[in-house]
C-alpha positions as CSV (number, residue, x, y, z in Angstrom):
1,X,84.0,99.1,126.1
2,X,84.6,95.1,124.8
3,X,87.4,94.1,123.3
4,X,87.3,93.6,120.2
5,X,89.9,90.8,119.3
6,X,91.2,88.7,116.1
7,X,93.4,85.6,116.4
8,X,96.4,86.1,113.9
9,X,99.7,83.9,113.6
10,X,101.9,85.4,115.8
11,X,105.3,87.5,114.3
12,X,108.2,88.2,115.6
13,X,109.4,90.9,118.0
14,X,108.2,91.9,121.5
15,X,104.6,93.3,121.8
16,X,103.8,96.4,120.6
17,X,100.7,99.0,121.9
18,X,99.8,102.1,120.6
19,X,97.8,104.8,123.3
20,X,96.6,108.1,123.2
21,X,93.7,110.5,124.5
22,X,90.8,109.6,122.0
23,X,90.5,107.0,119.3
24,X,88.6,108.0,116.3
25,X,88.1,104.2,114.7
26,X,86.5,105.5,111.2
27,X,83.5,103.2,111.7
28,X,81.3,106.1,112.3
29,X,80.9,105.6,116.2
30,X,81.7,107.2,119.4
31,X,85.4,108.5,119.9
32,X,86.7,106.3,122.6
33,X,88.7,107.8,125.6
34,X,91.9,106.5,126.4
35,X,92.6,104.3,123.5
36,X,94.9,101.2,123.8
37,X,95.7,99.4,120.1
38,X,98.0,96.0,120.1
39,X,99.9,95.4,116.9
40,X,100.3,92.1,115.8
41,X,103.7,92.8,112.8
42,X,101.6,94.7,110.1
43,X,97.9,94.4,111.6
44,X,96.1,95.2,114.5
45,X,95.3,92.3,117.0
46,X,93.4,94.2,119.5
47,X,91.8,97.6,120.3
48,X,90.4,98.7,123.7
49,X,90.9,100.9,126.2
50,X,93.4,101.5,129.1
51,X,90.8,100.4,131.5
52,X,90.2,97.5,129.5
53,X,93.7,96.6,128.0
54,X,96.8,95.7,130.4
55,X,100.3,96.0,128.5
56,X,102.6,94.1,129.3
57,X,106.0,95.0,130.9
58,X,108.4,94.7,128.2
59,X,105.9,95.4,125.0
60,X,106.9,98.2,122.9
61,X,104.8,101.5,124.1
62,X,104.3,103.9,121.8
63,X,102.9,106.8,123.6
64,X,101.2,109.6,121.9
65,X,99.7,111.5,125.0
66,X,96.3,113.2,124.5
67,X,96.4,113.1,120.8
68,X,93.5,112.0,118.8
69,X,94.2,108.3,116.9
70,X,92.6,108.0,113.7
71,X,93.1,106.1,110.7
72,X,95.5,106.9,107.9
73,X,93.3,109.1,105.4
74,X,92.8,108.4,101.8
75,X,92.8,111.1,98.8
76,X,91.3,109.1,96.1
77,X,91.9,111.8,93.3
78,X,95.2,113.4,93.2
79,X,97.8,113.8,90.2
80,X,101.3,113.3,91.8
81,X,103.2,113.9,88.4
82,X,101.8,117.1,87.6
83,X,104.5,119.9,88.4
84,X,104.0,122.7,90.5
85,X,103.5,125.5,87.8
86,X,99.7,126.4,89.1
87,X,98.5,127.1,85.6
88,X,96.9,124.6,82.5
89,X,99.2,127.3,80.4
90,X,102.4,126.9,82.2
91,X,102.1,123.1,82.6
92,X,101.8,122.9,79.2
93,X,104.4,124.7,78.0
94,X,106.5,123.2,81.1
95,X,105.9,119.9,78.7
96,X,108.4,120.6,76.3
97,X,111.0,121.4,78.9
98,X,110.8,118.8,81.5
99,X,111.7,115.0,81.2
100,X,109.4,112.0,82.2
101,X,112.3,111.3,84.6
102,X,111.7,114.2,86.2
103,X,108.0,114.0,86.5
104,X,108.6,110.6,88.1
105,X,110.5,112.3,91.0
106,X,108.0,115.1,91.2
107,X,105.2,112.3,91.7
108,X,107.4,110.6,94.6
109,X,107.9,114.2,96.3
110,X,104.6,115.0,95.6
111,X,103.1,111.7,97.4
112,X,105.9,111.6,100.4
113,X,104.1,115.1,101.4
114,X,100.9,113.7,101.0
115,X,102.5,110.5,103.4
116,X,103.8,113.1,106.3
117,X,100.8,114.5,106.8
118,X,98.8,111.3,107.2
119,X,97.4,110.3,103.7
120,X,98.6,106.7,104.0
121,X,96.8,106.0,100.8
122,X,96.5,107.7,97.5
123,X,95.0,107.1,94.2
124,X,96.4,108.7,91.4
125,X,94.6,109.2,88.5
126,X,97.6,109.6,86.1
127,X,98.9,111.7,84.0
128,X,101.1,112.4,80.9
129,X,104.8,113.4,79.4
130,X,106.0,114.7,76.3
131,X,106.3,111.0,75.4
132,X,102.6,109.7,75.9
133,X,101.1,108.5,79.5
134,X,103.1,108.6,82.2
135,X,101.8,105.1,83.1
136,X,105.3,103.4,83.6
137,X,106.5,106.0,85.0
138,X,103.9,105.9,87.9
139,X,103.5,102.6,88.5
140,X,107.3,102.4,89.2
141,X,106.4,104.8,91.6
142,X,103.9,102.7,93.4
143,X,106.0,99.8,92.7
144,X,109.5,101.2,94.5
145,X,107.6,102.4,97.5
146,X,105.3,98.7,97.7
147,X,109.3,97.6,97.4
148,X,110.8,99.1,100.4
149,X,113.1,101.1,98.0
150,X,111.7,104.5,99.1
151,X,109.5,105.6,101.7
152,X,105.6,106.8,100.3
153,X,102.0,105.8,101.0
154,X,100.3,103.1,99.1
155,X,98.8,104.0,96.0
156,X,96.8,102.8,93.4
157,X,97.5,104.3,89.6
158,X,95.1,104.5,86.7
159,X,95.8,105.1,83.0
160,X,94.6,107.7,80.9
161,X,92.1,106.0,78.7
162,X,89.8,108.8,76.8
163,X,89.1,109.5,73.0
164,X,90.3,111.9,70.9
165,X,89.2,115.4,72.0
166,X,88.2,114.5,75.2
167,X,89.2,117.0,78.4
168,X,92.0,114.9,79.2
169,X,93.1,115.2,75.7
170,X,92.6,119.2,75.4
171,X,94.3,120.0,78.4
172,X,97.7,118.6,76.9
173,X,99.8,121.0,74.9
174,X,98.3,121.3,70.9
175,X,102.1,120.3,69.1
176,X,101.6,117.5,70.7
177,X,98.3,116.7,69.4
178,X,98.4,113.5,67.8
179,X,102.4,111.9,68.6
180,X,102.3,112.6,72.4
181,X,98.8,112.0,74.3
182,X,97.7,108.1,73.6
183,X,94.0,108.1,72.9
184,X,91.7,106.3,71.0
185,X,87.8,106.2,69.5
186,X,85.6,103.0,69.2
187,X,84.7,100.7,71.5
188,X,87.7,98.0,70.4
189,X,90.2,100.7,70.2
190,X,89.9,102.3,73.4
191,X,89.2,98.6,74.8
192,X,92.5,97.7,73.2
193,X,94.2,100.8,75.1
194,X,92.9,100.2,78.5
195,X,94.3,96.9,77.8
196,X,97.5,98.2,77.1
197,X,97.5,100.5,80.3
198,X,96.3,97.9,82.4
199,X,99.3,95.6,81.3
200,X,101.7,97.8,81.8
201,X,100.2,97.7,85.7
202,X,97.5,100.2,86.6
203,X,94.9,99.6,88.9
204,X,92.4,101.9,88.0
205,X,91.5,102.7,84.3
206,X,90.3,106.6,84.6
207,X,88.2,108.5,81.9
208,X,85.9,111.1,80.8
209,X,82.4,111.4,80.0
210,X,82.3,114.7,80.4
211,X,84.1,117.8,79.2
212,X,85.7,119.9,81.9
213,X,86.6,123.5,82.9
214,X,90.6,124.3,82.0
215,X,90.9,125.1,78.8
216,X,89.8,127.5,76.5
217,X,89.3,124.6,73.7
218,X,85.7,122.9,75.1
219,X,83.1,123.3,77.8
220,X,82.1,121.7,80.9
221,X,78.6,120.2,78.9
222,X,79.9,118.5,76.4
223,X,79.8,114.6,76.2
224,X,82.9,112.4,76.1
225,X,82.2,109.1,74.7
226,X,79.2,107.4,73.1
227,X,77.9,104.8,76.2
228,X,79.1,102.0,73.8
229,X,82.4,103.3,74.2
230,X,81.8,104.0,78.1
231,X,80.9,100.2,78.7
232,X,83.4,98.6,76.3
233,X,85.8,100.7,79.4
234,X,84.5,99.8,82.5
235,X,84.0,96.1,81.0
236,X,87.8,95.9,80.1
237,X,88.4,97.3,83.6
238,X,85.9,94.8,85.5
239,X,87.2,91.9,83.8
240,X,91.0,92.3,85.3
241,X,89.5,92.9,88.6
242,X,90.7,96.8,88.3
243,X,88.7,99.6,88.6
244,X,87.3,102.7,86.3
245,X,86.6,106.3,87.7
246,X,84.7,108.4,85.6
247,X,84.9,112.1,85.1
248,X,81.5,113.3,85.4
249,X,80.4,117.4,85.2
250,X,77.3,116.8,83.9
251,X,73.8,114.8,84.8
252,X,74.2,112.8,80.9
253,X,78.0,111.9,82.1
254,X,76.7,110.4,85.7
255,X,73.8,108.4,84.2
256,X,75.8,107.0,81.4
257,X,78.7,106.2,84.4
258,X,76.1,104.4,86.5
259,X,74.4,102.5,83.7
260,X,78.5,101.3,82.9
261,X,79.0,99.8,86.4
262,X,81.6,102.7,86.8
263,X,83.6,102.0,90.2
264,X,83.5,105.9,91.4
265,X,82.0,109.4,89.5
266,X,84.9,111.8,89.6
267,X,83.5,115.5,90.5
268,X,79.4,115.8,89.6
269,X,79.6,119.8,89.2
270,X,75.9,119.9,88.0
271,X,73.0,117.3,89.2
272,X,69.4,117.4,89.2
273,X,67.3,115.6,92.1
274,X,66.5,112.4,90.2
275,X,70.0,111.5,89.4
276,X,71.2,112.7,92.7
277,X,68.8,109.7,94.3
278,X,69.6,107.2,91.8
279,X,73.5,107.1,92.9
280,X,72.6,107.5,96.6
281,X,70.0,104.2,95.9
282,X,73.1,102.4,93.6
283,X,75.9,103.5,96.7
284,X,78.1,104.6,93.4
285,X,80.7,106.6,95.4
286,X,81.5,110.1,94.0
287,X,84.5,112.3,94.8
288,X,83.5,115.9,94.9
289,X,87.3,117.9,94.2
290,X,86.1,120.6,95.7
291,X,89.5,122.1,96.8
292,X,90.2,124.0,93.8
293,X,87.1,125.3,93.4
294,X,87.1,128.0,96.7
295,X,87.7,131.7,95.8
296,X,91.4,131.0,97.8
297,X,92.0,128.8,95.1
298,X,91.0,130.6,92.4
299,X,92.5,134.0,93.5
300,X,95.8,131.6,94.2
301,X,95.9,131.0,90.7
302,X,94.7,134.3,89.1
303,X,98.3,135.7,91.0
304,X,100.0,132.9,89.4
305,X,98.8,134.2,85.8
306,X,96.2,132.0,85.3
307,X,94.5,133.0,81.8
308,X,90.9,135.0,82.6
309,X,88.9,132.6,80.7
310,X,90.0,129.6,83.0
311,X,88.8,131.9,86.1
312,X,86.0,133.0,84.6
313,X,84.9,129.1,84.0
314,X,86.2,128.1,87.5
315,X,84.1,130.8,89.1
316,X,81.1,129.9,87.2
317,X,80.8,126.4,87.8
318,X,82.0,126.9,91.6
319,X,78.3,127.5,92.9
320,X,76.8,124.5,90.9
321,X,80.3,122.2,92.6
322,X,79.4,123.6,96.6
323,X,75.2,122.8,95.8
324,X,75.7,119.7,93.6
325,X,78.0,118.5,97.1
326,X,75.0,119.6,99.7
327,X,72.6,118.4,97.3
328,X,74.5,114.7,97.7
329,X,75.4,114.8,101.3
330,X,71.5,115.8,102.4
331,X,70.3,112.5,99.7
332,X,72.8,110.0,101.5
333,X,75.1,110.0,98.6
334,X,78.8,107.9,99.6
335,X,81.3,110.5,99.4
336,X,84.9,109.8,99.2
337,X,87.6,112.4,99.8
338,X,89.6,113.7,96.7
339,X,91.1,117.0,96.2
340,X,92.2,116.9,92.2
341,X,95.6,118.2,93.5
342,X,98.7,118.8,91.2
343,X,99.5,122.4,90.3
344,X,99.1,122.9,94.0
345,X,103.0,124.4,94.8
346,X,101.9,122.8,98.7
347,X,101.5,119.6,97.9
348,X,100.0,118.0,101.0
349,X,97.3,120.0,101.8
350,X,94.8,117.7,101.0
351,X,93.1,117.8,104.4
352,X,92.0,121.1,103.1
353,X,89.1,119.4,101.3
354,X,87.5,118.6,104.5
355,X,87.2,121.8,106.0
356,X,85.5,122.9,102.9
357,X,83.3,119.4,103.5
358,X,82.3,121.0,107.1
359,X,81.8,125.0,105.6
360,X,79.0,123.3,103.4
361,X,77.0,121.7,106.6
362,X,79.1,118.6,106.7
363,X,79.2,117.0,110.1
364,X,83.0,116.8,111.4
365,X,82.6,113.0,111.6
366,X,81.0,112.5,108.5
367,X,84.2,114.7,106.6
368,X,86.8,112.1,108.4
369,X,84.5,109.1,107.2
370,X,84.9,110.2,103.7
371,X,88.4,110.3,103.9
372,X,89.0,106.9,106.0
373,X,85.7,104.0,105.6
374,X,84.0,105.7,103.1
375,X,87.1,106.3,100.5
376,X,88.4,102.4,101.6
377,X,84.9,101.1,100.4
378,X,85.5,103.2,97.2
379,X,88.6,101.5,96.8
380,X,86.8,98.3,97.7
381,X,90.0,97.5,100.2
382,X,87.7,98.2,103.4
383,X,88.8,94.4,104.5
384,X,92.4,96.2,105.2
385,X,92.2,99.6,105.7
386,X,89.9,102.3,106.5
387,X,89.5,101.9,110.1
388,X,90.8,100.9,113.3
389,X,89.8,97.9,113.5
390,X,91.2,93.8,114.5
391,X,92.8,92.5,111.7
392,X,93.4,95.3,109.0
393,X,96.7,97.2,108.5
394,X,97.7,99.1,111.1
395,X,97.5,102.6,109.2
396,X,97.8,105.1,112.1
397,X,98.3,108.7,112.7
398,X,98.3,110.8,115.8
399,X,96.7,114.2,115.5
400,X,97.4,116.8,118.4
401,X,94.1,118.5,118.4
402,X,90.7,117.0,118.2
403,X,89.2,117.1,114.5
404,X,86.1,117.1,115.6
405,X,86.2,120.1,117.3
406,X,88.5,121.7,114.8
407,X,89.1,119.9,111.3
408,X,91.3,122.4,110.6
409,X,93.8,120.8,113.1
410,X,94.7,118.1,110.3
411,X,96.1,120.5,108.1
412,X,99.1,121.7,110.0
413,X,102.3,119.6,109.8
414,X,103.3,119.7,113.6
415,X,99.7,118.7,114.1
416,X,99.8,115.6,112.8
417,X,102.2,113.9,115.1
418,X,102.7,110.1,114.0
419,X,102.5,108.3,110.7
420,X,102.3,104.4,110.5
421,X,101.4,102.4,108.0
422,X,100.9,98.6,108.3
423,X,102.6,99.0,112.0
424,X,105.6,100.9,110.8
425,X,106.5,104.5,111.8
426,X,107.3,107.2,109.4
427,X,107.0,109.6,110.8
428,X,106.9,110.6,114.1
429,X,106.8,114.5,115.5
430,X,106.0,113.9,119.1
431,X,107.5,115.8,121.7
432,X,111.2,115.3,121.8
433,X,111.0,113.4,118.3
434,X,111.9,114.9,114.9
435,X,111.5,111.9,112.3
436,X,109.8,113.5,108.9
437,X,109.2,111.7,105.2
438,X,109.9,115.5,103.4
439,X,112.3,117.4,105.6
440,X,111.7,120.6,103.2
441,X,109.0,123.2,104.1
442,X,106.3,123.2,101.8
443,X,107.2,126.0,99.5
444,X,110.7,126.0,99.9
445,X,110.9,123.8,96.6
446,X,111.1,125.7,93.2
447,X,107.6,126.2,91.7
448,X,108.2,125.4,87.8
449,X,107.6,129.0,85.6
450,X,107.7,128.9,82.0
451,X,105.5,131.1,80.7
């Protein structure tokens, strides 16, 4: 193999190399044996081989044996602030007894599990307290972990921005209806809250076009916002250099998201053939969710007391969500990995939603690109993250397995043996080592029950 090489200006500190068994880069090639990767402070300098590669005597070594080395993976629709209460019912009702504050610390939890178990970059679509959007509240987040205040992952947050009636506005509790959940109808007035949410620092604007499946007040067809009020969005979005993901069930919803310019299509639970071409020909990325749609998942949550209408709808739409995804993958539509995780009481099981990738006919390799080039090309960050490559961040984990063999091996803790990201170590389980982000067990923490 050649060395691929980048000159950078030289930091401080000795040399540092990273080596293991195989080398997963995310670029879609080969995995390369015997993987040797020089840092350079907070970017890789060089990646080759131990053939190819000589380290010096006194550079920093960190040795992860056999394991696999792969980029830090992306989940590119998560909900950090929601609490772990399983149900639409018991989150609502959870909204009159819980503080923004402590949402704010369930989003931090929430992403430091995501971060130990190699998701070294989220986006959060957002979310919202008895107060109205949690938008401060998440950024601050973002913004304490970007700090060095707290250890997390990098994330990008987006702002609820949705008219009245919408799903994101029927899923919130109904005495809240009109003081608590910010929305707004017309083109200038939702313009003027995307505004508003994208000055108070959110990087992605998210809404609706589509109605959704979790509540007993609306149905998956319906459509959320005239196009008018779709473009006026994704305009106000474009024009701060931030981004807009669109929720999309239905066929109407992903046409009128693709004539907007919308950055990413948020589920696509229905399609038809045409459309399904026309987003693989525009490379729109879509994020399938597909985690809480499995018969574990829904049995999960029918334990928890989740009302029968909400199962009924989740096990209606699941057939049209596994052949909408089969349906994309055969046409050559970019998928990015998302999971829609927040009632999930294991918060960090996002990899998860790439075993279910690999049940439908997804090839192994094609799973881990959605979640490492494919979801940094979503994020259009690609030029730093996303693979191992000269010259982006060093975001790299060590997985003791090989995924693509067994994808399953991503999903267990001990499995996933390092975490850096942009050349620092987090977390670090290799033999004799103990370092961890979240030194509780998933599911040792209280799940929140108000019903």
């Amino acid at each position: 193999m050649q060395e691929m090489e980048m000159k950078l200006p030289e930091e401080k500190g000795a040399q540092q190399f990273i080596r293991g068994g195989m080398l997963i880069d995310g670029s879609g090639k080969k995995p390369i044996k015997d993987p040797v990767i020089e840092l350079n402070g907070r970017r890789i300098k060089r990646v080759g081989t131990k053939a190819s590669m000589r380290i010096p005597p006194r550079a920093t070594v960190i040795d992860c044996g056999n394991s696999t080395l792969m980029p830090g993976m992306m989940d590119l629709h998560i909900h950090t602030a929601m609490y772990n209460c399983m149900t639409f019912h018991n989150h609502r009702v959870a909204q009159f007894e819980i503080m923004p504050h402590l949402q704010q610390m369930y989003s931090l939890f929430h992403a430091q599990n995501c971060f130990d178990m190699g998701f070294t970059t989220l986006r959060d679509l957002g979310m919202n307290g008895p107060y109205g959007l949690l938008v401060n509240e998440l950024c601050a987040v973002r913004d304490a972990i970007n700090a060095g205040i707290v250890e997390g992952p990098r994330m990008l947050v987006a702002g609820f921005t949705t008219m009245t009636g919408s799903h994101l506005d029927l899923i919130q509790p109904r005495a809240m209806y009109r003081w608590g959940f910010n929305t707004a109808d017309g083109p200038w007035e939702l313009r003027k809250l995307a505004r508003k949410n994208l000055l108070a620092g959110c990087d992605v604007i998210k809404t609706c076009a589509s109605g959704g499946g979790g509540t007993d007040k609306e149905e998956p067809d319906i459509r959320n916002l005239t196009q008018e009020e779709l473009d006026a969005l994704v305009d106000e979005a474009h024009a701060l250099h931030k981004h807009a993901a669109v929720h999309c069930f239905t066929t109407q919803a992903q046409r009128m998201a693709m004539k907007a310019g919308a950055d990413t299509i948020e589920h696509m639970v229905f399609h038809d053939d045409k459309t399904v071409d026309l987003i693989a020909e525009a490379g729109v990325p879509v994020t399938p969710t597909l985690s809480h749609r499995t018969d574990h998942a829904i049995q999960l949550r029918r334990e928890h007391g989740t009302a029968d209408f909400v199962l009924r709808k989740m096990k209606y739409l699941q057939p049209f969500c596994f052949e909408t995804f089969q349906k994309m993958y055969k046409a050559g539509v970019k998928i990015a990995m998302g999971t829609d995780m927040g009632f999930e009481p294991d918060m960090g099981t996002n990899g998860a939603e790439l075993e279910i990738y690999v049940k439908l006919g997804m090839k192994p390799m094609d799973a881990i690109l959605t979640a490492t080039r494919n979801a940094a090309e979503a994020l259009k960050m690609d030029k730093d993250i996303g693979t191992i490559q000269a010259g982006k961040f060093a975001d790299i984990i060590a997985v003791n397995g090989d995924p693509l063999k067994n994808i399953r091996c991503i999903q267990d803790k001990k499995n996933i043996q390092l975490v850096m990201k942009e050349g620092k170590v987090y977390a670090d389980r290799r033999p004799g080592r103990n370092k961890n982000v979240v030194n509780v067990k998933p599911g040792d923490w209280k799940i929140i029950d108000y019903l």
